[in-house]
N, C-alpha and C positions, 0 to 999 in steps of 0.2 A: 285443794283443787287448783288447778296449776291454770293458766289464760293460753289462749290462742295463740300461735305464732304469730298472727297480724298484729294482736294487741302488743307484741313484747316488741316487733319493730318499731310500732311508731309510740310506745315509751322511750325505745332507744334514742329514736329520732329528737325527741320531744326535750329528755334529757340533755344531748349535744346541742339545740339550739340555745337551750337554758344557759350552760357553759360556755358557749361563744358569747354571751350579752354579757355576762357575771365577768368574762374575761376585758369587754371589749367597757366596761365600766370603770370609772374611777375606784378608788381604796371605800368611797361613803357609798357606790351604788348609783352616783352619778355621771352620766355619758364621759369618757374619756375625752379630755381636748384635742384638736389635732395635734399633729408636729409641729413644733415653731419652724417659719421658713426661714433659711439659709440667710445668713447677714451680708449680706452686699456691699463691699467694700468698693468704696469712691475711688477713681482712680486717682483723680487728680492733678491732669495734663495740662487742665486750661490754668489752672493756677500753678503750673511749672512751668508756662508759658508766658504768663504776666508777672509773675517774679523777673522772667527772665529777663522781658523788657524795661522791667526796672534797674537792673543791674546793668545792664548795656547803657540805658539814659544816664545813671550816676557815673559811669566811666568816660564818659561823652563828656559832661558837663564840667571833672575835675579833668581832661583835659583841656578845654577850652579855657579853664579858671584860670589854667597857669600860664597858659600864652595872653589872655588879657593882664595876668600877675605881672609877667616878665614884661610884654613888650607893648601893650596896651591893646594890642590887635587880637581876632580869632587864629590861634598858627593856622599855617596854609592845608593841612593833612586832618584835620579833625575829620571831615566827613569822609575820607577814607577809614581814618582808623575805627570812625564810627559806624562805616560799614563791615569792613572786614571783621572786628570783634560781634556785631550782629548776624553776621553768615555764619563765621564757626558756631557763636550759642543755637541758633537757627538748627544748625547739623546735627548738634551733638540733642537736640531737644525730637526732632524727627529720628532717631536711632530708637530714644528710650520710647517716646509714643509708641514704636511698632514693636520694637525687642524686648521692653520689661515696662511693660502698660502699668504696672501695679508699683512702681518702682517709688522711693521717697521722692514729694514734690521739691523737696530744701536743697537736696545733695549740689543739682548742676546749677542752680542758679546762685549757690553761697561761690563754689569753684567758680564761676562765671565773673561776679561780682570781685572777690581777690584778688584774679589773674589779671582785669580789667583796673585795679589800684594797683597792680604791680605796673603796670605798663605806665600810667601816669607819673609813678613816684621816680622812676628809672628817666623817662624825657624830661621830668624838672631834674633831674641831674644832669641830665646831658647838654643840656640850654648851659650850665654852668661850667662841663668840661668839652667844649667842644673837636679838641684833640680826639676823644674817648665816648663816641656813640653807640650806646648800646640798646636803645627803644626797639628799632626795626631789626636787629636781629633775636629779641625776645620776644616778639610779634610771630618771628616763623617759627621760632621753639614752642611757642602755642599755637600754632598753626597744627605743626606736627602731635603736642598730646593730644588735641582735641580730635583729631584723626586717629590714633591710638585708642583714645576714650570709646571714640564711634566703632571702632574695630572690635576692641572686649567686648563692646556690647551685645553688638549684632553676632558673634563667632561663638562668645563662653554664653550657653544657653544656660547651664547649671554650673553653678561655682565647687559641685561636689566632684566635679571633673578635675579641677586643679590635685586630689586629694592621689590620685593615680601616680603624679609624678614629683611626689613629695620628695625621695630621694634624689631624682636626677635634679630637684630644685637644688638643693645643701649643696651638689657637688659645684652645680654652674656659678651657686654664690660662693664659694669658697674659693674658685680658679679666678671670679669678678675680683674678688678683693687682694688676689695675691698681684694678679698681675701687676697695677701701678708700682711694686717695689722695684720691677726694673726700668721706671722712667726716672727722670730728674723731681728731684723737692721744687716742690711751687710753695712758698710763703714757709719753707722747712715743713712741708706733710707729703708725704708721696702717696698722693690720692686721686691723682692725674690721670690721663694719657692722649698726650700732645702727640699729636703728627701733622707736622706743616701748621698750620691754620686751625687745625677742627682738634676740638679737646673734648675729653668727654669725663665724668666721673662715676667709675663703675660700682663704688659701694653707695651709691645712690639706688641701684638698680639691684642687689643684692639684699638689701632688707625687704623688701616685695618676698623674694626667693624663700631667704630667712622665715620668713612669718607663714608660708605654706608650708615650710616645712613642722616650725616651732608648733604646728594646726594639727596639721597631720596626726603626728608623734603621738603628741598628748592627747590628742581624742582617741587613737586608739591604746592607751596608755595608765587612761585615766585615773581607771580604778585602781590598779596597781599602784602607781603615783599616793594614790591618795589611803591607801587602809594596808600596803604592805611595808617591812621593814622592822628596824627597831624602833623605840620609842628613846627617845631625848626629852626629859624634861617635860615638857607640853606639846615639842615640835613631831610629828610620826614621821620618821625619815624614810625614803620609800628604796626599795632594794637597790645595790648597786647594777646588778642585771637589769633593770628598766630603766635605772637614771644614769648608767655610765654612758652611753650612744649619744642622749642629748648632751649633759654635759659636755664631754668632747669636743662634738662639735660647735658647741658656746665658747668653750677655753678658747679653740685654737681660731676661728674667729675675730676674738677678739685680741687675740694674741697677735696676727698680722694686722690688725687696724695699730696696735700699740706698737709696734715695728715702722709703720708709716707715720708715727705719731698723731693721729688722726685720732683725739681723745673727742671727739663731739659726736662719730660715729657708732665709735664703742663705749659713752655712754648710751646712745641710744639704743642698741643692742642687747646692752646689760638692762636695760630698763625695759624692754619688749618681752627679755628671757622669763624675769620677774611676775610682769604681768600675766602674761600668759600661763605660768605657772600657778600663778596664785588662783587664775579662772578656773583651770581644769581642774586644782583640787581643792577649792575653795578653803583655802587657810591661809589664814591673816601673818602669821608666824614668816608665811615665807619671804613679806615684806620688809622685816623686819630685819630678817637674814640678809636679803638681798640689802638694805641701806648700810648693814655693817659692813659685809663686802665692799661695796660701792666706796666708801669714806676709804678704806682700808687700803685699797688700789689706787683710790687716787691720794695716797698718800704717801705710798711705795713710790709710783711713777713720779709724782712731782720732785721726789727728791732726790729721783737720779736721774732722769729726762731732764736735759736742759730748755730745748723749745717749752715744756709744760710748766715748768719750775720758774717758765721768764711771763708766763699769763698768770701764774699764782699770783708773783709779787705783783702785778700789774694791777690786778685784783684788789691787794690789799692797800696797795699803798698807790692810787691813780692818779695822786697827782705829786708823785714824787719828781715826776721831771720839771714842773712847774716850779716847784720849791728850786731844783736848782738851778733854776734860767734856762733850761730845755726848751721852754713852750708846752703845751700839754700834749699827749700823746691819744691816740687812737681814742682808748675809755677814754679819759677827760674827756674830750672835744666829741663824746657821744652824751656824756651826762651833762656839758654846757648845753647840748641841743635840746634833750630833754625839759633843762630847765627855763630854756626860751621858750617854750610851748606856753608854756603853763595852761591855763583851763582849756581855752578856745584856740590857741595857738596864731601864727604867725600869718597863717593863710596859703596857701600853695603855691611857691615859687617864690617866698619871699624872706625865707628860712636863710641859715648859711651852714647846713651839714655836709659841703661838700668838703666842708677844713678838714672833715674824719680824713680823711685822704683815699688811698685807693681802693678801702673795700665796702666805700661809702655806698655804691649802689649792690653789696650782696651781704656782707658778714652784717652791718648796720643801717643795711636800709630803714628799720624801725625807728632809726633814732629821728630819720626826716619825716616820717608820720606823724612822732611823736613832738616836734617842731610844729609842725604846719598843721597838724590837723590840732593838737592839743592833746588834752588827758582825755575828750570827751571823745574826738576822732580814737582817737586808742586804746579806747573803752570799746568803741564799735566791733574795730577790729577783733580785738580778742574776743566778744561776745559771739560774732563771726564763726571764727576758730573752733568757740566751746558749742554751738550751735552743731557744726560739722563734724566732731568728735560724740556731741550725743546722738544724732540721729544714726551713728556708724554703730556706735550701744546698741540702742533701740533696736534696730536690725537685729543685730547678733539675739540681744537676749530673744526677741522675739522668735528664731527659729528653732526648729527642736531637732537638727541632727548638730551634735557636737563639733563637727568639724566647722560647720559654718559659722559658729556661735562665736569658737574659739580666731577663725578666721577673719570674721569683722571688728571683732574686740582687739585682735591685735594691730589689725591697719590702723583700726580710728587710734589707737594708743599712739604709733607712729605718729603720726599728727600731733601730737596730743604732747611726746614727748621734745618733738623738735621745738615746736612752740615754747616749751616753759624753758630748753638748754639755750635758744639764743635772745629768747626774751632776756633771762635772768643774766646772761651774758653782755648784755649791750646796755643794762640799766644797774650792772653793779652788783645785782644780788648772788650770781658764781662764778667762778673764772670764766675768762671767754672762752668761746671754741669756737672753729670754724666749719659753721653749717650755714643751709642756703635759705631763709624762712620759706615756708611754703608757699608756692603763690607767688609772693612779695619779693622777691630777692632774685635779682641777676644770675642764671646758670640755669642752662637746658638742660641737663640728667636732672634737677631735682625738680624744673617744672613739669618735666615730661613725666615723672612719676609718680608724682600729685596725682596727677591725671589719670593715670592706671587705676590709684589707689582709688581714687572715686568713682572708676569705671567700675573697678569691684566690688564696690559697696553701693553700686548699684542694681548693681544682680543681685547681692545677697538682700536688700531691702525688698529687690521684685518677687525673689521668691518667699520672705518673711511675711509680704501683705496679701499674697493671694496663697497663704497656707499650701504651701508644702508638702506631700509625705513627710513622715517624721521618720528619724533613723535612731532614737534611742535620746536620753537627756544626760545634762553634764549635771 
């Protein structure tokens, strides 16, 4: 005997609400918990802001050290300089509040802080060459990155925009690099280009270029890169159709940096290539290749390059001029400064690395840190440095489209590399080269692009902490 229509609807019914609670229950038959709410990420302005101000106070106060150092008095300019380096931090901190609210709190106040010890170490030199003032014209060179800085920021809303003109980038670094070979050798490198009074150095501005492109490529590349080809031994070589376009343009690159003799810029090249290679296909091998390379080239060049072949010996033997009644040359008279430091150092302005001679305020600024502030001041410093090269990490690993990952890993490597080629150059541990430290070192193309580089890494941290769309993983 069969039931009622009415009876078998509100069975049916009876059944579906049974099924909605069985569904809306946990695995035991216990009430399902809510959603967990969305994690709210700190911005972290006010304390981008009071770093800031501390970084301004500390460049204020080792100004003031050195004019009480040198002449016993406050110099007459400290509260301007103490204002103007306070307005540009001021600007460049109101861009990122409104343009990348989410942005690393560390980035602009470590930049802030550096640039602010470059200007310090530069006027204790200049108190001592006074022929050769160079403070206030590296004052408006930071003037202008930190207007740059403000400009990337507020203009590049998405760093995934760069990935568009990854081509037209390679070609504009590669016309940047070629040009200086038609100016005149400055210190024997033609890496220049003087006209009248205003110099500029374009392969400063070219590894930016370089590293959007090195981005680009490889992320869309990756996989190929990394599971196609033959196999070598342990190493999986990836086809020559996907690695012959980058190579290329790595060779020849580095092939006009070698032409201008300019071996500081193309190791940093060959070291960006490496890097950035090793990220996108995560194998350890390629490093390896690359330091064989690397020795290999610089051992070719040293021994038919005469400019590079005269910092070899320099290198090996620093105080060969000493021995023959020369007087000591450039290294010496940067590792006598070093070892006047010793722990605590000399004090600010009270040093004597102006003996390095004329490239005492760029190629060896380090060495009057390393005097004046001590091992502990330049222990700072580098801590600084590595602080600014991991939060550029952090970013990168932190986003999930390839391109950006590869693109902040490679800037903070920039960094990362200049750092260890003119540290180890000014304290002995590799030939020298001529690069400008970051920050630190006398020369507008490489302050102004400091400043880029941090402008970009801070877009890519603004869109790493406030979660991104994702575009696929490396």
């Amino acid at each position: 005997m069969t039931g009622s229509p009415g009876s078998a609807r509100s069975a049916a019914r009876s059944a579906t609400r049974t099924a909605a609670r069985s569904s809306a229950a946990g695995p035991t038959g216990a009430p399902a918990q809510p959603p967990a709410p969305a994690v709210r990420v700190p911005r972290r302005r006010g304390t981008e802001l009071a770093l800031l101000v501390l970084a301004v106070l500390l460049s204020v106060y080792g100004y003031c050290d050195v004019g009480l150092a040198r002449n016993g008095n406050l110099p007459p300019g400290a509260a301007g300089y103490g204002a103007g380096l306070g307005v540009l931090a001021l600007l460049a901190h109101v861009a990122v509040r409104l343009r990348a609210p989410y942005a690393d709190p560390l980035l602009l106040p470590i930049a802030v802080l550096l640039n602010g010890l470059g200007l310090v170490l530069i006027y204790r030199l200049d108190l001592s060459t006074p022929g050769d003032e160079a403070a206030f014209t590296q004052l408006v060179w930071s003037t202008l990155g930190v207007g740059l800085f403000i400009v990337c920021v507020v203009l590049l809303r998405d760093h995934r925009v760069l990935q568009r003109y990854a081509y037209l980038s390679v070609v504009v670094a590669l016309a940047l690099m070629i040009l200086p070979i038609f100016f005149p050798a400055v210190n024997g490198a033609r890496i220049w280009i003087r006209i009248g009074g205003f110099s500029i150095q374009p392969g400063e501005f070219a590894k930016i270029l370089l590293a959007v492109f090195f981005a680009s490529y490889l992320a869309a590349n990756r996989t190929a890169l990394r599971y196609t080809g033959k196999k070598l031994w342990r190493l999986q070589l990836p086809t020559m159709r996907v690695f012959a376009p980058i190579l290329a343009i790595w060779l020849l690159s580095v092939g006009v940096l070698v032409l201008e003799t300019d071996l500081g810029t193309s190791l940093l090249f060959f070291g960006l290539f490496i890097v950035m290679l090793y990220v996108a296909t995560g194998r350890v091998s390629w490093i390896a290749i690359g330091l064989l390379l690397a020795a290999a080239g610089a051992f070719v060049v040293a021994s038919f390059e005469p400019h590079v072949h005269g910092r070899v010996e320099d290198w090996l033997h620093p105080f060969a001029s000493v021995d023959a009644g020369n007087g000591p040359g450039q290294l010496a008279q940067s590792l006598f400064a070093f070892a006047a430091g010793g722990m605590l150092g000399t004090g600010l302005g009270l040093g004597h690395s102006v003996l390095i001679g004329f490239a005492a305020k760029s190629d060896f600024v380090l060495a009057t840190a390393g005097e004046e502030l001590g091992l502990v001041g330049l222990t700072a410093i580098f801590l600084l440095y590595a602080l600014l090269v991991e939060r550029g990490y952090r970013a990168g690993l932190a986003l999930r489209d390839p391109f950006g990952r590869l693109l902040s890993i490679g800037l903070a490597s920039i960094v990362a590399l200049q750092v260890f080629v003119i540290a180890g150059g000014v304290m002995g541990l590799i030939p020298l080269t001529g690069m400008a430290m970051p920050f630190l070192a006398q020369g507008g193309s490489s302050l102004v692009t400091n400043w880029i580089i941090v402008a970009i890494l801070v877009r890519v941290s603004d869109r790493a902490r406030s979660g991104g769309p994702a575009e696929g993983t490396i």
